[in-house]
Backbone and ligand atoms as CSV (ligand in chain L), in Angstrom:
chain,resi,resn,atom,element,x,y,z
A,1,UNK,N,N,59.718,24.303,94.893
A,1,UNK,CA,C,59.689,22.849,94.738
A,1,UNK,C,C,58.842,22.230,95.834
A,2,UNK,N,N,58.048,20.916,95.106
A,2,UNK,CA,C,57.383,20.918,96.124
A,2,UNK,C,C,57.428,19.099,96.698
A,3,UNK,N,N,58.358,18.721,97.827
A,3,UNK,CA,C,58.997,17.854,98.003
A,3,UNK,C,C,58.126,16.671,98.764
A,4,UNK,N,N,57.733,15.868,98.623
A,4,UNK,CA,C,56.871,15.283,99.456
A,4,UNK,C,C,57.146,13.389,99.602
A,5,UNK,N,N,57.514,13.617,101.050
A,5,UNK,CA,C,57.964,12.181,101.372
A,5,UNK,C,C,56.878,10.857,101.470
A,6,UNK,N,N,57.310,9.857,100.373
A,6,UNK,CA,C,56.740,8.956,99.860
A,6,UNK,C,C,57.180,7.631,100.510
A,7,UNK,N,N,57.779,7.109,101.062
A,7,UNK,CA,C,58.600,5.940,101.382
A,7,UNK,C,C,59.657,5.725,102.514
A,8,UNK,N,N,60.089,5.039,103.179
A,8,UNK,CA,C,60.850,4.672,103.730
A,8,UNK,C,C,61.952,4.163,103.236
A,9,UNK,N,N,63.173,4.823,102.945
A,9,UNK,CA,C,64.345,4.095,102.460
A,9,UNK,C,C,64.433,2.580,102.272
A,10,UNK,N,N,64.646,2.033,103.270
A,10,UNK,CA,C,64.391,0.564,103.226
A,10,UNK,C,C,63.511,-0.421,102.928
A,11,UNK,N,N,62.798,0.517,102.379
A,11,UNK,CA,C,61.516,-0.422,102.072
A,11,UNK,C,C,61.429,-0.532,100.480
A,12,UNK,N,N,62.550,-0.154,99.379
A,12,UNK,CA,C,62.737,-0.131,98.356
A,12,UNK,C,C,64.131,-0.845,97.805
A,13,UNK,N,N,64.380,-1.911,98.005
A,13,UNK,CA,C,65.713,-2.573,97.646
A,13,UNK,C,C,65.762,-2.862,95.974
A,14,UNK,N,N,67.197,-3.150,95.912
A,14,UNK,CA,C,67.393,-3.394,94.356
A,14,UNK,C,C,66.399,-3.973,94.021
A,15,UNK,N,N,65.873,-3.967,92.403
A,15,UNK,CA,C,64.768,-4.809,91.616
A,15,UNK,C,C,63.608,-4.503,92.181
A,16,UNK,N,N,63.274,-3.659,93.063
A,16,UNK,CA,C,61.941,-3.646,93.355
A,16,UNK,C,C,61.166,-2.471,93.392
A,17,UNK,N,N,59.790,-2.549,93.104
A,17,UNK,CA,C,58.953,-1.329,93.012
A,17,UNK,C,C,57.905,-1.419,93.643
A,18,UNK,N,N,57.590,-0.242,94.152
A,18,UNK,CA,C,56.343,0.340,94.379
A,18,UNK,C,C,55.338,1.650,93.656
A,19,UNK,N,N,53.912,1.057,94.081
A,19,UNK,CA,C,53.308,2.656,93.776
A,19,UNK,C,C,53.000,3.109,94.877
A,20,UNK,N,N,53.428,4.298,95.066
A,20,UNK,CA,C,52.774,5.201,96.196
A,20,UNK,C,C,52.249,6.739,95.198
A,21,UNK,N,N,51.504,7.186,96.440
A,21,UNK,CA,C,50.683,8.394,95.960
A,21,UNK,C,C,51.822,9.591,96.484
A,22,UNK,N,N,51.505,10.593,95.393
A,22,UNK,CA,C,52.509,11.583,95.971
A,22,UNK,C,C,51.524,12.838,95.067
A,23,UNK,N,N,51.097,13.278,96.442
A,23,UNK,CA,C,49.909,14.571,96.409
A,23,UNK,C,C,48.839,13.849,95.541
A,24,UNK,N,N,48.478,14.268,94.085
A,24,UNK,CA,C,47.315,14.066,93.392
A,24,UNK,C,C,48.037,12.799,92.001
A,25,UNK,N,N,49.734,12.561,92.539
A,25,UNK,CA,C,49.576,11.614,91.416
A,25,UNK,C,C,50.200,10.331,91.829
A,26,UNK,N,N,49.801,9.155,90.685
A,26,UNK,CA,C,49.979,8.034,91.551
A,26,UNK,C,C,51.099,7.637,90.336
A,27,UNK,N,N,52.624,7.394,91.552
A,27,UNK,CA,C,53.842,7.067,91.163
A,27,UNK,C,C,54.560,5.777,91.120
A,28,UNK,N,N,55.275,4.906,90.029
A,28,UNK,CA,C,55.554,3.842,90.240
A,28,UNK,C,C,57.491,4.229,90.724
A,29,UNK,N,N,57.471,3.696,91.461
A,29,UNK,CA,C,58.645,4.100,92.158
A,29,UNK,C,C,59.527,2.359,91.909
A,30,UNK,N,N,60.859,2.967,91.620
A,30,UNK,CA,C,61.227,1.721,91.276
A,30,UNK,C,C,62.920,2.248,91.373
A,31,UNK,N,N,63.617,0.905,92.516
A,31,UNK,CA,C,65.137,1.454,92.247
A,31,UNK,C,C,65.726,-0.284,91.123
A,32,UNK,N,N,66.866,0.783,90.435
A,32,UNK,CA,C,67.599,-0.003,89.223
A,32,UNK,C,C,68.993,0.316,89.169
A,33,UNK,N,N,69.566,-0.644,88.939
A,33,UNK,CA,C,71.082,-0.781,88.986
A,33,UNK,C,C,71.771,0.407,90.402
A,34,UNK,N,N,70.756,0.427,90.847
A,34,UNK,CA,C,71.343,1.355,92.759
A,34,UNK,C,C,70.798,3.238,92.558
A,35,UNK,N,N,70.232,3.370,91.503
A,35,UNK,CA,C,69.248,4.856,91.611
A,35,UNK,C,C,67.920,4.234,91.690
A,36,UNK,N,N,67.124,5.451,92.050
A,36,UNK,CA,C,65.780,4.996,92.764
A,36,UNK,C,C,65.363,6.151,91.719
A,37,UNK,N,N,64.346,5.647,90.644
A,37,UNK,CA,C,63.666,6.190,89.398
A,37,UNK,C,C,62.099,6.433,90.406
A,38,UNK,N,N,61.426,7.483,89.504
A,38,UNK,CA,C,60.002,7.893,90.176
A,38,UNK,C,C,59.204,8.159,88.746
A,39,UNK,N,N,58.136,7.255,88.417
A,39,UNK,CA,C,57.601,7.623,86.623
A,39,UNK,C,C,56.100,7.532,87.306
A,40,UNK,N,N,55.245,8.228,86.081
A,40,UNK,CA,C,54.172,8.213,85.930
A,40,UNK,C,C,53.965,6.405,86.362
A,41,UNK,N,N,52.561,6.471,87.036
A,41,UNK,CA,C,52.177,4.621,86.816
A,41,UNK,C,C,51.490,4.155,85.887
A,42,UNK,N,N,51.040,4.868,84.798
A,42,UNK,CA,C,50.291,4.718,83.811
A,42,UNK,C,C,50.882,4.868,82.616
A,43,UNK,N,N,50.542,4.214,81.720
A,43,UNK,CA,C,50.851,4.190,80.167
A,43,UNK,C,C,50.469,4.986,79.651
A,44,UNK,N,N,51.544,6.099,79.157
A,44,UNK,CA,C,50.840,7.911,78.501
A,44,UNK,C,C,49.971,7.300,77.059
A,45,UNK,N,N,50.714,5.891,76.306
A,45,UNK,CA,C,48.827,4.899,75.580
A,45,UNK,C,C,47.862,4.839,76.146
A,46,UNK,N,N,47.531,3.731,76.605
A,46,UNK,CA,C,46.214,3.824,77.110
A,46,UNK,C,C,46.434,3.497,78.469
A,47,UNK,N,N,47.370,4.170,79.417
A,47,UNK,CA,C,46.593,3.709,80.644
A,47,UNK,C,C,47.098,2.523,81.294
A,48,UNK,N,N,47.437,1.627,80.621
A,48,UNK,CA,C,48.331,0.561,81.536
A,48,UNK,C,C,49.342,0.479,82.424
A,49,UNK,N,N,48.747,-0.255,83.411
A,49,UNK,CA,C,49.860,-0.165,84.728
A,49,UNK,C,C,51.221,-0.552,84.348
A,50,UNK,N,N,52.548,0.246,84.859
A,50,UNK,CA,C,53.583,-0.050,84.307
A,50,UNK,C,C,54.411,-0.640,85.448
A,51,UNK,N,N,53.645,-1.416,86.594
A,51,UNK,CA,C,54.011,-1.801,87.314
A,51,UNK,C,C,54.690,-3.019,86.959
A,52,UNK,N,N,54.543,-4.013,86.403
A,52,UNK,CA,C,54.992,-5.062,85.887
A,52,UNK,C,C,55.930,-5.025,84.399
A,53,UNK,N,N,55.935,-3.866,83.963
A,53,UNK,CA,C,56.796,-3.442,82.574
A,53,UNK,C,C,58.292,-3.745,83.044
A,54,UNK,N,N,59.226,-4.591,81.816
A,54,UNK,CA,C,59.627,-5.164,81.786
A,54,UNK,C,C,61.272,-3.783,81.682
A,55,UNK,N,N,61.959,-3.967,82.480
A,55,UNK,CA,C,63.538,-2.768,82.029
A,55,UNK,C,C,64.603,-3.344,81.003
A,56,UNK,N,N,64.560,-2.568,80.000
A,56,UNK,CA,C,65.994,-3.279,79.389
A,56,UNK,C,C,66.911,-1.357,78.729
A,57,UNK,N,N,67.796,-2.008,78.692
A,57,UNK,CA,C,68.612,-0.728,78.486
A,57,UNK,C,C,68.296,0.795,79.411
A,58,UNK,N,N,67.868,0.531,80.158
A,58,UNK,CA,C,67.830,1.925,81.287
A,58,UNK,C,C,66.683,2.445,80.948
A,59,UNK,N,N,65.360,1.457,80.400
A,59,UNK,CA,C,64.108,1.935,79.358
A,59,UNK,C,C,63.559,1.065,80.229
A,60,UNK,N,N,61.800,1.797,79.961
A,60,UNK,CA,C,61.114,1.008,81.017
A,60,UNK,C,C,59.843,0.549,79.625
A,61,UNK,N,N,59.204,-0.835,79.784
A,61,UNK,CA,C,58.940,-1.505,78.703
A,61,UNK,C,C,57.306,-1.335,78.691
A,62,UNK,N,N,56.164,-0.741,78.267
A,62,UNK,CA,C,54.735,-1.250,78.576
A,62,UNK,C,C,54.531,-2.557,78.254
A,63,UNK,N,N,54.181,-3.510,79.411
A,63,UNK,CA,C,53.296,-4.952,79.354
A,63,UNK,C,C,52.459,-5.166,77.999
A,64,UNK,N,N,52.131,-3.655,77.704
A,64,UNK,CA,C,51.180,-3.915,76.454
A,64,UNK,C,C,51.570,-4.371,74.773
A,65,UNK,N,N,51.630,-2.869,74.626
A,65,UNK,CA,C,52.013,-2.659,73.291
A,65,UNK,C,C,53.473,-2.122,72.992
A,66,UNK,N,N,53.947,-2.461,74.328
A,66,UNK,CA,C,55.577,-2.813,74.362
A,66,UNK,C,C,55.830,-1.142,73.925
A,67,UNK,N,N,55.401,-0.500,74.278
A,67,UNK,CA,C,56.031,1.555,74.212
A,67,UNK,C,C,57.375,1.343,75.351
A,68,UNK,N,N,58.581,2.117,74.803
A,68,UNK,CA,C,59.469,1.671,75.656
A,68,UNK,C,C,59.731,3.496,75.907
A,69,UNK,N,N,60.115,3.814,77.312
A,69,UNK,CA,C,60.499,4.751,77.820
A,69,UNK,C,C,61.521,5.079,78.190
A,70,UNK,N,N,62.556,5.909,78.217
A,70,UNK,CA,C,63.505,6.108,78.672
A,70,UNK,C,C,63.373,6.692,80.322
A,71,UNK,N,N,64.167,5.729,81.287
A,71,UNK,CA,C,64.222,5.936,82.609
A,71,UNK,C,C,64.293,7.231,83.442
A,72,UNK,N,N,65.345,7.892,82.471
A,72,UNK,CA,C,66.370,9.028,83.037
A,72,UNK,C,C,65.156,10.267,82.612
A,73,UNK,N,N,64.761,10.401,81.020
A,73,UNK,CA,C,63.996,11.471,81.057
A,73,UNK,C,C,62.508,11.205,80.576
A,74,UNK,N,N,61.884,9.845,80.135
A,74,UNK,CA,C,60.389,9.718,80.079
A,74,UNK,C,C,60.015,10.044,78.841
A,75,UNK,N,N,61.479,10.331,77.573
A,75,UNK,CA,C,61.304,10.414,75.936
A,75,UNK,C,C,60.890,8.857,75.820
A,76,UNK,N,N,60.056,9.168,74.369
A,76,UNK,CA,C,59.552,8.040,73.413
A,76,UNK,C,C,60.996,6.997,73.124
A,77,UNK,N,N,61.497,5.842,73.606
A,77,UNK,CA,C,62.410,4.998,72.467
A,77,UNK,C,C,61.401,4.576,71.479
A,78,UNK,N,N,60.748,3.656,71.259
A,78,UNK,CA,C,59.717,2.915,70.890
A,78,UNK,C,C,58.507,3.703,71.303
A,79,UNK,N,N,57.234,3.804,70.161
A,79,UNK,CA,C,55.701,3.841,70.226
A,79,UNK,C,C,55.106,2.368,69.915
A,80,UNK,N,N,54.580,1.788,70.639
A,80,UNK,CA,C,53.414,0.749,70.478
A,80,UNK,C,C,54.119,0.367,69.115
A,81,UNK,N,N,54.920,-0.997,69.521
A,81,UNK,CA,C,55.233,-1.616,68.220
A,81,UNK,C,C,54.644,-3.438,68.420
A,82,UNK,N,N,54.100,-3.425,69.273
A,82,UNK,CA,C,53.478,-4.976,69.680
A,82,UNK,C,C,52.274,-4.138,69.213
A,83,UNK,N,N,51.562,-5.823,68.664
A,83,UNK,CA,C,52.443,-6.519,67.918
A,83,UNK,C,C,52.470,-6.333,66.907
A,84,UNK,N,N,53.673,-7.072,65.786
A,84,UNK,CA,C,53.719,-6.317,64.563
A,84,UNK,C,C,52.986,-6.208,63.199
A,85,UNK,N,N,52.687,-5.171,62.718
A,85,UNK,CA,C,51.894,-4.551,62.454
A,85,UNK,C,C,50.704,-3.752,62.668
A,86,UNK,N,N,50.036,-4.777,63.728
A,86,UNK,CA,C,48.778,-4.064,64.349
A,86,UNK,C,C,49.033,-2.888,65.208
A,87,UNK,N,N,50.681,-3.281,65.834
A,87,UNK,CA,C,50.805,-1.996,66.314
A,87,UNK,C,C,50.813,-0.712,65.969
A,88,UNK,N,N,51.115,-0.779,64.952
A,88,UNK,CA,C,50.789,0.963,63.498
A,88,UNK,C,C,49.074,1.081,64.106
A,89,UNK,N,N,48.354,0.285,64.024
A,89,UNK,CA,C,46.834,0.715,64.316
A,89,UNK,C,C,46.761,1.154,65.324
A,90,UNK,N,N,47.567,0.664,66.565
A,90,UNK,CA,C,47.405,0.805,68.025
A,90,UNK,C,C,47.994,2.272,68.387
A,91,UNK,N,N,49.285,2.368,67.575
A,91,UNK,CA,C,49.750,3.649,67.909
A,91,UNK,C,C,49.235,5.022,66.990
A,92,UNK,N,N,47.934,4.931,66.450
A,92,UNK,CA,C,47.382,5.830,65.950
A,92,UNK,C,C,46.229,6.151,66.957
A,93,UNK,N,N,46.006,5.309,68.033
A,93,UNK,CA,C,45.096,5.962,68.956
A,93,UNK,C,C,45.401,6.859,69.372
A,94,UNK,N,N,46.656,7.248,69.677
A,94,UNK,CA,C,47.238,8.027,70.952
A,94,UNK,C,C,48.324,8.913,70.509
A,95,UNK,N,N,48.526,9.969,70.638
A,95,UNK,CA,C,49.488,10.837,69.720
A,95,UNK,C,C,50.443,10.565,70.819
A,96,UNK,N,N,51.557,10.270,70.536
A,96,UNK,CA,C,53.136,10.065,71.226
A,96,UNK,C,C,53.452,10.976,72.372
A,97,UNK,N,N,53.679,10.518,73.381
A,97,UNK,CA,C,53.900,11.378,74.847
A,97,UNK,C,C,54.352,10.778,75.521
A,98,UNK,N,N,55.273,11.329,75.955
A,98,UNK,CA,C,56.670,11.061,77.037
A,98,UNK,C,C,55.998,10.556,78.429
A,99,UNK,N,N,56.776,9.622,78.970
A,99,UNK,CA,C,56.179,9.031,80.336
A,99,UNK,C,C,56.703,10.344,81.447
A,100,UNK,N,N,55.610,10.631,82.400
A,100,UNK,CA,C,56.371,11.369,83.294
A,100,UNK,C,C,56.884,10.988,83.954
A,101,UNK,N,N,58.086,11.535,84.295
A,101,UNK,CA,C,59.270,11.582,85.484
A,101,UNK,C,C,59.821,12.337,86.441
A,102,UNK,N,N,59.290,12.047,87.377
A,102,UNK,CA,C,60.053,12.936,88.939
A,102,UNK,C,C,61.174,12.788,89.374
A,103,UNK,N,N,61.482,13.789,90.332
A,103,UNK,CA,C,63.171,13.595,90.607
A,103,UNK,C,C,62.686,12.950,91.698
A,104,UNK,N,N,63.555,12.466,92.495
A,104,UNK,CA,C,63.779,12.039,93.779
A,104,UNK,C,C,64.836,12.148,94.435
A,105,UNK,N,N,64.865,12.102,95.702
A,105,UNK,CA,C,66.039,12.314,96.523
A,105,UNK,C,C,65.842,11.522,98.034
A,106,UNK,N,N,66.898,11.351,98.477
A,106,UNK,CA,C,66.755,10.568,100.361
A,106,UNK,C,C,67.212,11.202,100.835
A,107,UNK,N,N,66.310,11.834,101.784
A,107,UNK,CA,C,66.778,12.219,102.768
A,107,UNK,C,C,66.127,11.598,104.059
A,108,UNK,N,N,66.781,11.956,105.542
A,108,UNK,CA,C,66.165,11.513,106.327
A,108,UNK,C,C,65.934,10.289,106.478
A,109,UNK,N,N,66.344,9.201,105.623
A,109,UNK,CA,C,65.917,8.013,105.816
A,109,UNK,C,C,64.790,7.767,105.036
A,110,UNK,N,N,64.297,8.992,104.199
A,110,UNK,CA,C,63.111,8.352,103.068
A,110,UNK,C,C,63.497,9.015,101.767
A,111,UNK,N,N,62.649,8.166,101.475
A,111,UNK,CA,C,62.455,8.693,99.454
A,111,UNK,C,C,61.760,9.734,99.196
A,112,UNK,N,N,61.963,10.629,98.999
A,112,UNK,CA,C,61.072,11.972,98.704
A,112,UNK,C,C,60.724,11.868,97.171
A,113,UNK,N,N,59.836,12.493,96.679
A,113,UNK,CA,C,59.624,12.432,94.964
A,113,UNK,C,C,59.327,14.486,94.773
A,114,UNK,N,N,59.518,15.170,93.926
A,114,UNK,CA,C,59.301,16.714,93.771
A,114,UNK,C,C,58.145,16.492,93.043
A,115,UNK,N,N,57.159,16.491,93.006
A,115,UNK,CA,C,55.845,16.601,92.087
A,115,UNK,C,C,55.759,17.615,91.108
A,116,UNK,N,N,56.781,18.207,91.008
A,116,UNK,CA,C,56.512,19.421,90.652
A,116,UNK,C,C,57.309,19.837,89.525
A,117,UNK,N,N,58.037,18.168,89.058
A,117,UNK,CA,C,59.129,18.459,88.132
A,117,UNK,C,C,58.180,17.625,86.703
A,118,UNK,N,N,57.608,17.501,87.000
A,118,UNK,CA,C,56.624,16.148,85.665
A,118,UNK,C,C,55.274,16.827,85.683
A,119,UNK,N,N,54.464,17.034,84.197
A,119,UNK,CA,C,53.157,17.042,84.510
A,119,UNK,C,C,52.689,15.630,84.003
A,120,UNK,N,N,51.792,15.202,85.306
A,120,UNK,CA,C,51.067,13.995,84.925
A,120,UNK,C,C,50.135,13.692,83.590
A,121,UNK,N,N,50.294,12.636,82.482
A,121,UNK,CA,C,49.742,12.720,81.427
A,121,UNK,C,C,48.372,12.332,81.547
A,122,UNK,N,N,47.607,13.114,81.097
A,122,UNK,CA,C,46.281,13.335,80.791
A,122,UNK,C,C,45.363,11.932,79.947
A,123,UNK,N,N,44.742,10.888,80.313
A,123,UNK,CA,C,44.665,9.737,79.334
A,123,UNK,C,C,43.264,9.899,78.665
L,1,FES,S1,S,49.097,0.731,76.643
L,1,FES,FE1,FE,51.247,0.957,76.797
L,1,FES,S2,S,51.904,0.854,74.764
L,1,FES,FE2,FE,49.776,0.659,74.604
């Protein structure tokens, strides 16, 4: 495993996120309801920052075409259903792929992320 410290504990309070780099991939780090989640920062669609994506049900929302992710493991809920109908066009660009997700852990007073548990999606 390959563990690599990303953050300072305190520098991640409820509702809030960051991206930091962890080795070769760039992570949106985000703690929710008191766990500290670690996902791909990009939209496994096209690429959109999921920095501003919206959480509902323990799912993390794309700004875009609204692809909703599950927090815990980075499965499809939703493919590109914004907006409706066009989204059928939108989600034929991109064949369906799970957001990646790292574990994380604190130790020491920081946020560590394992890089080594997610492969980063390819856009
Ligand atoms: S870019 Fe995220 S759903 Fe299309």
């Amino acid at each position: 495993m390959q563990w690599i410290k990303v953050l300072p504990e305190s520098e991640l309070a409820e509702g809030e996120r960051r991206i930091v780099k962890a080795g070769e991939h760039d992570v949106l780090l985000l703690r929710h309801n008191g766990r500290i989640y670690a996902t791909g920062r990009k939209c496994p669609h096209m690429g959109v920052s999921l920095e501003r994506g919206e959480i509902k049900d323990d799912a993390l929302i794309c700004p875009l075409h609204r692809s909703t992710f599950d927090l815990e493991t980075g499965a499809v809920r939703t493919w590109t259903p914004w907006p409706p109908g066009v989204g059928k066009v939108f989600a034929a660009l991109s064949d369906e792929k799970p957001l990646p997700i790292f574990a994380t852990k604190i130790e020491a007073g920081a946020i560590w992320i394992n890089v080594e548990t997610s492969e980063e999606t390819t856009i």
